[in-house]
N, C-alpha and C positions, 0 to 999 in steps of 0.2 A: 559652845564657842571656845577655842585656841586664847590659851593667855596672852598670845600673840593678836588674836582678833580683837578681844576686847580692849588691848592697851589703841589699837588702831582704832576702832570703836570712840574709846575716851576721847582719843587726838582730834576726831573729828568733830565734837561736836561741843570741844571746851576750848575758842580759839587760841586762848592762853594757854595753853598745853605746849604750839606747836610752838608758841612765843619763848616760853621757856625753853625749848629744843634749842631752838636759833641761838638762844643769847648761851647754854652750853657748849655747841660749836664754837661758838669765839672763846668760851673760856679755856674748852681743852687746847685749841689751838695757839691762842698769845698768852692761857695762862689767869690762875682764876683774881678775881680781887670783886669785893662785896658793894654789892650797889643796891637802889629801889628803881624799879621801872613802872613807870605808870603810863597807861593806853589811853589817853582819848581821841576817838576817831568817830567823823560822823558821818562817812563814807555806808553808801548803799553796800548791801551783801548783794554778790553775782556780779560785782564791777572791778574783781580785782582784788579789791578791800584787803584778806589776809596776806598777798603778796605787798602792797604798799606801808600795810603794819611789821610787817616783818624785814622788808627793807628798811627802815626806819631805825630800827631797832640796829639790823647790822650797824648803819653808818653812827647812829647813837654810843652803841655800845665797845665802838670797838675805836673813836674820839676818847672816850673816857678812858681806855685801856691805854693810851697814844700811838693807836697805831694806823695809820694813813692807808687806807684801802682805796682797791683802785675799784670802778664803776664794774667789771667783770667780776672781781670776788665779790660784792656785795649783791650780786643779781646771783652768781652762783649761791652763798649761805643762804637768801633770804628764799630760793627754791629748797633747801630743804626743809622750808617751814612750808610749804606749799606740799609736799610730796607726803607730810605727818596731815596737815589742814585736809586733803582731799582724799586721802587713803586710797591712794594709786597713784599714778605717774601723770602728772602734767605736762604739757606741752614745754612750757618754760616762760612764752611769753609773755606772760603775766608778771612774773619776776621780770623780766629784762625791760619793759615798757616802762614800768612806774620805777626803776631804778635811772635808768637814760634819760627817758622823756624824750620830747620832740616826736619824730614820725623817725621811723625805722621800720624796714624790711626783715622778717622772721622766718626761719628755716629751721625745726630741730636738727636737722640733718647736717646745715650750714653754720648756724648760730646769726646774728645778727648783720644785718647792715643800718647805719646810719645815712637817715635822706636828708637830701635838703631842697627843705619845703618847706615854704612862708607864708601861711596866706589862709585865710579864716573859713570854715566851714561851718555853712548853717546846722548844726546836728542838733537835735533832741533826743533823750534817753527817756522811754516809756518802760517803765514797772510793769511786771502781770500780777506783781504779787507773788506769786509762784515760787519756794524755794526749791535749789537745785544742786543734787550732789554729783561735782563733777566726775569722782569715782565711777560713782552708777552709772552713769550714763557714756561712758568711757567704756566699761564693761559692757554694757548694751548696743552697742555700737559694735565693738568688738566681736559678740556674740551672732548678730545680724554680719558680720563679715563671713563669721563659717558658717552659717545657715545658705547665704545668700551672696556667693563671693563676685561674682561677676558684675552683680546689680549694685555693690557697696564700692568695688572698685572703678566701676561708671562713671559714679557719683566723683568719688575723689580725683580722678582723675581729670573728670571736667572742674571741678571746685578749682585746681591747680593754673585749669585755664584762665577760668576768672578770673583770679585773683591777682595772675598776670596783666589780665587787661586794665582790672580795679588801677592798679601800682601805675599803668601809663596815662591813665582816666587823669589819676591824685596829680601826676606831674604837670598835666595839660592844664589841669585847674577845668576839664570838661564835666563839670557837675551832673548835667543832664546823663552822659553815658554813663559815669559811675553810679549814677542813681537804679539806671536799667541792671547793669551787672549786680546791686545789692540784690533787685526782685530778685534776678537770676539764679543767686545763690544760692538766693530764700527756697526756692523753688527746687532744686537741686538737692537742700537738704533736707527737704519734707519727703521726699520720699524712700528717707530711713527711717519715718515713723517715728523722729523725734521730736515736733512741733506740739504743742498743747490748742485746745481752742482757746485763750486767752491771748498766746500769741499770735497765732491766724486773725483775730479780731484787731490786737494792734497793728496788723498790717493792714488790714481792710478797712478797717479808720484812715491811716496815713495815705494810702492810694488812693481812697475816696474823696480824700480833704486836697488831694494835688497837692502830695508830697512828690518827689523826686524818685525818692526810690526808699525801701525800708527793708529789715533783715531783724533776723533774733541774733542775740550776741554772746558769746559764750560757749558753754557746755550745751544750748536747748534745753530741754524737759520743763522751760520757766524761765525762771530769770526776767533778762531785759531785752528789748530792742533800740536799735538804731533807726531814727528816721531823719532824713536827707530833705531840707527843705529847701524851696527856690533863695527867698533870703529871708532877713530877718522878720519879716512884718507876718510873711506866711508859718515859721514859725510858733510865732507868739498863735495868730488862731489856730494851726493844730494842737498848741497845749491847752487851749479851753476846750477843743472840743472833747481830747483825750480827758480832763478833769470833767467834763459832763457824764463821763463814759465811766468814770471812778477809776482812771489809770493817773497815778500818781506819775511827775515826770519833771526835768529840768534840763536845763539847757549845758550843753558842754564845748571845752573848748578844747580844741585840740594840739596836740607840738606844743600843749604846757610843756614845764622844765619838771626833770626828774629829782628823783631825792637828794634830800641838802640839807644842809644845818642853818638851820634858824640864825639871824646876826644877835 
């Protein structure tokens, strides 16, 4: 392996590495001056997690510096801790979500929009357990592109549809069709060969218990999914049944507020 592979190697798999990254971007940029940072986070791994640590950190680190960053630079720094964290190219969204917050529309291509949307969705987040590098499976996907390029572009292209329709479902407040459009997804991106049977079973749990609709979330290969419940009460008994099931899960809220300084 490349001294170069293995510093990427390290980066992945000592999150503090990429932590350290970040907070020397802001020092080369506004300029160094000696501090202690300390992480506590008990955020699930495959949710984000090193983008929301590492956002934190910008807005942390660069308050102590005095210097006022706007909601853009700090989703920009806190993606290059994401790009050392996942040793390849992320999308960005990850950075941009838990920096904004609220509900917003995602384009690498566009960069962000900001929605406005109010209004509570029954979500659950089921664990497989399963860890996930979103490198690899970036690479693997990539790979099944040149292999297989008309059957990967099918795929994305309809996902695109979706996801259009998802964005009109979210405004309507129509749960039941956005519910369909997740199956739809789901079903869409199984046939790149990324889904695990642990994930396949979280969905067939949630469709069996009259969820709404469900999806894995992420990279694939593991990770988490999304299930879509009618309301709350339905909910709460798909988390016992999924805790029957030994799938760890909790409840999440969505259009929370993005990063901020504590009063």
């Amino acid at each position: 392996m490349s001294q170069l592979g293995e510093i990427k190697k390290f980066y992945r798999e000592n999150l503090l590495s990429p932590s350290f990254f970040v907070i020397t971007h802001l020092f080369k940029k506004y300029g160094f001056s000696g501090l202690e940072v300390n992480i506590e986070s008990n955020l699930p791994k495959n949710l984000g997690s090193s983008s929301a640590v590492f956002s934190s950190i910008v807005l942390g680190v660069s308050n102590f510096l005095g210097k006022k960053l706007s909601k853009e630079q700090i989703s920009d720094i806190a993606y290059q801790g994401d790009l050392m964290a996942h040793g390849g190219t992320p999308s960005g969204i990850d950075s941009s979500i838990v920096t904004y917050g609220g509900y917003l529309k995602y384009k690498k291509t566009e960069g962000i929009e900001l929605l406005d949307i109010n209004f509570k969705v029954p979500l659950l987040i089921v664990m497989s357990g399963e860890m996930v590098q979103t490198g690899e499976m970036v690479s693997f996907v990539k790979k099944k592109k040149e292999e297989k390029p008309l059957l990967v572009e099918t795929v994305l292209e309809s996902l695109n549809t979706v996801s259009k329709k998802a964005l009109i479902a979210l405004k309507k407040k129509d749960l039941e069709f956005l519910g369909e459009l997740m199956v739809k997804y789901y079903e869409l991106l199984k046939k790149l060969s990324i889904s695990t049977q642990k994930l396949d079973k979280i969905i067939d749990i949630a469709m069996s218990g009259g969820a709404l609709g469900a999806k894995p979330t992420g990279a694939w290969g593991g990770g988490c999914c999304l299930v879509l419940g009618r309301d709350q009460e339905q909910i709460l008994s798909l988390a016992e049944k999924f805790k029957k099931n030994n799938f760890e899960c909790f409840q999440s809220e969505l259009g929370a507020e993005g990063v901020r300084k504590e009063p």
